[in-house]
C-alpha positions as CSV (number, residue, x, y, z in Angstrom):
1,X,-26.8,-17.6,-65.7
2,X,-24.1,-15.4,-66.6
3,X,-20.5,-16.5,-66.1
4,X,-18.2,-14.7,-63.8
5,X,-16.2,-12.2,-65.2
6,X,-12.9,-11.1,-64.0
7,X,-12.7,-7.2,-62.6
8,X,-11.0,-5.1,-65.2
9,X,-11.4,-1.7,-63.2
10,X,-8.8,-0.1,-61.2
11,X,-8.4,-1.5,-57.9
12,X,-9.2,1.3,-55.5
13,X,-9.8,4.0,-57.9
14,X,-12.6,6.3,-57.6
15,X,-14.8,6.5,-60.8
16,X,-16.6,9.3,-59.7
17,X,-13.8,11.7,-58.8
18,X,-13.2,14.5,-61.6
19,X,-11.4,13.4,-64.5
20,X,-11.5,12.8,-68.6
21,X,-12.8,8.9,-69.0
22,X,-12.2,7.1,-72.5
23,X,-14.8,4.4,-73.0
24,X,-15.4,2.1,-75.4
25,X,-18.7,0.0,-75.9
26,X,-19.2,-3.0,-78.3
27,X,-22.4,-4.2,-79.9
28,X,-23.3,-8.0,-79.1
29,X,-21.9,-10.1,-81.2
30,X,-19.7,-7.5,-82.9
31,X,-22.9,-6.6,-85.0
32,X,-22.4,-4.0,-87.4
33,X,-25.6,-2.2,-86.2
34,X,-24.7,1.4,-86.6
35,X,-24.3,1.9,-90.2
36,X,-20.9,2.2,-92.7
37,X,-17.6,3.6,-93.8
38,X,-17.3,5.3,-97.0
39,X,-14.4,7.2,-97.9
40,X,-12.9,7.5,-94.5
41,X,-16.1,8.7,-92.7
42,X,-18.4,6.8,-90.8
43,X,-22.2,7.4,-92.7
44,X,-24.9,6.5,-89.8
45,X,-28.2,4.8,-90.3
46,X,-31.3,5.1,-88.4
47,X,-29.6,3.3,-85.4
48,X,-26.4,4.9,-85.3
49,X,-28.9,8.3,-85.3
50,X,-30.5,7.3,-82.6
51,X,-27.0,6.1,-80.5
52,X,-25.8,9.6,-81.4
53,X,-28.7,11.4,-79.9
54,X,-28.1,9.2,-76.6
55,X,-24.4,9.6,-76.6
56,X,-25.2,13.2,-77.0
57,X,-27.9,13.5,-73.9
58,X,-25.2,12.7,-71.5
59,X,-24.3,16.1,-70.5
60,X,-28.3,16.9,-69.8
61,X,-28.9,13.8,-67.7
62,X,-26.0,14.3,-65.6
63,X,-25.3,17.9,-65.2
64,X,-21.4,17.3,-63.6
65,X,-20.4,15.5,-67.2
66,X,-19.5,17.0,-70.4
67,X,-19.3,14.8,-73.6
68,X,-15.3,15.4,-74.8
69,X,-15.1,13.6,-78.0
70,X,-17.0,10.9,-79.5
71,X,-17.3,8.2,-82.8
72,X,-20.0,6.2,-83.1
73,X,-18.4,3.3,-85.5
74,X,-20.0,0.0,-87.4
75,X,-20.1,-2.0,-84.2
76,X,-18.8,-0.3,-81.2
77,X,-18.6,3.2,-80.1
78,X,-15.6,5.5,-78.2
79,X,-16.0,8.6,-75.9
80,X,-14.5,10.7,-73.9
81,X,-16.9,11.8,-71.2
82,X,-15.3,14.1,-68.2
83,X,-17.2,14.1,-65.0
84,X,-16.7,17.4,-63.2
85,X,-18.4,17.6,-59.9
86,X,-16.8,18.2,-56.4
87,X,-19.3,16.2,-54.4
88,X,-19.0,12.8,-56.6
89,X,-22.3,12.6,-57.1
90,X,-21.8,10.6,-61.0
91,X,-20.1,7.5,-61.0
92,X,-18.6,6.5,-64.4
93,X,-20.3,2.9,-64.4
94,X,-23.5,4.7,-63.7
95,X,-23.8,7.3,-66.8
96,X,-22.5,3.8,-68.8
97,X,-24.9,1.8,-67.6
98,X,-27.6,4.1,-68.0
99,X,-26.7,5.2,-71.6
100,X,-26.6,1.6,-72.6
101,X,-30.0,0.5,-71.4
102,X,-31.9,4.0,-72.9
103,X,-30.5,3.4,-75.7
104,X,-31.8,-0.4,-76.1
105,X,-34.8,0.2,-74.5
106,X,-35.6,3.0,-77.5
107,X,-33.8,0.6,-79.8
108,X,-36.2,-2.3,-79.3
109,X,-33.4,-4.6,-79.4
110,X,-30.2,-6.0,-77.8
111,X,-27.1,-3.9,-78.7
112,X,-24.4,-4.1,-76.4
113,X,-22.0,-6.8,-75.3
114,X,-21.7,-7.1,-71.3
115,X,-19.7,-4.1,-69.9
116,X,-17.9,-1.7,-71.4
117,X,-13.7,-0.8,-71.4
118,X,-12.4,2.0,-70.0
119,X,-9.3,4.3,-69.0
120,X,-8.5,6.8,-67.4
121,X,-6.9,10.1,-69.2
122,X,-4.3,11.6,-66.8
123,X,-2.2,14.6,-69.5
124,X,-3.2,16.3,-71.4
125,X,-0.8,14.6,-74.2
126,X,-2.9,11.4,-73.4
127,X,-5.9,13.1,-74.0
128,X,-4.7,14.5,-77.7
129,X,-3.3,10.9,-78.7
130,X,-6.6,9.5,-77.6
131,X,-8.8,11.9,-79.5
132,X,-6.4,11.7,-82.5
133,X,-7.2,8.0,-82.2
134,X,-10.5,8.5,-82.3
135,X,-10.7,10.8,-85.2
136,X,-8.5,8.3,-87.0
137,X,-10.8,5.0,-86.3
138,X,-12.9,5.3,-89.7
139,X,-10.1,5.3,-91.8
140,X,-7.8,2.3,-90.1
141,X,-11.3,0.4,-90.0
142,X,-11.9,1.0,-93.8
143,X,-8.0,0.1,-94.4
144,X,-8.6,-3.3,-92.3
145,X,-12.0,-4.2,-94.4
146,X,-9.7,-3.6,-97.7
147,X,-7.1,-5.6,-96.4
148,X,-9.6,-8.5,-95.4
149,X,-10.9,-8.6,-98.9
150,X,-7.6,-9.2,-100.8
């Protein structure tokens, strides 16, 4: 049976209302599934392929979203996803969810750690520091891994 796990949404906030969403979603374990860094970039394998081609479906499975930004790294992944619908028809938990079981169902395997971390992107000066730390990820991971090996 799986534990009870404390809420880490916003009380009272409405995930489906329009808005920019940064999401983050580890692999189980902190498996590096996805493939490498070299040189600052993240290089995909097969896997990371095939998470790229889900993360990039979003948009056509929910017509009210549009993928913002995204970085598929070694062993978790970051996007910004904006739902834009007046009706709230999308929920943010739901185009999670659903990314996260295509994706291991046409995986074969299991890929992602229970839930996923979220926050909400209110300026736009949120929004650039958040893509800049998205763009940045590859090289403060390879820096880390360098760091680890001295």
């Amino acid at each position: 049976m799986l534990s009870k796990r404390k809420n880490i949404r916003l009380p009272y906030y409405d995930y489906s209302q329009n808005g920019m969403y940064f999401v983050t979603v580890c692999t189980k374990g902190k498996r590096h599934l996805f493939g490498k860094i070299y040189g600052s970039k993240m290089k995909l394998n097969l896997l990371g392929k095939l998470i790229q081609a889900q993360l990039s479906a979003i948009p056509s499975q929910y017509i009210d979203t549009r993928m913002i930004y995204s970085i598929i790294m070694p062993n978790h992944i970051h996007f910004i996803v904006s739902i834009e619908t007046g009706n709230h028809a999308v929920r943010l938990g739901r185009i999670v969810n659903k990314f996260k079981g295509l994706s291991t169902r046409k995986a074969g395997i299991p890929l992602w750690q229970r839930g996923y971390f979220e926050h909400v992107i209110r300026t736009e000066a949120e929004l650039l520091a958040i893509m800049k730390y998205i763009e940045n990820n590859p090289a403060r991971w390879e820096l880390r891994q360098r760091n680890f090996q001295i």
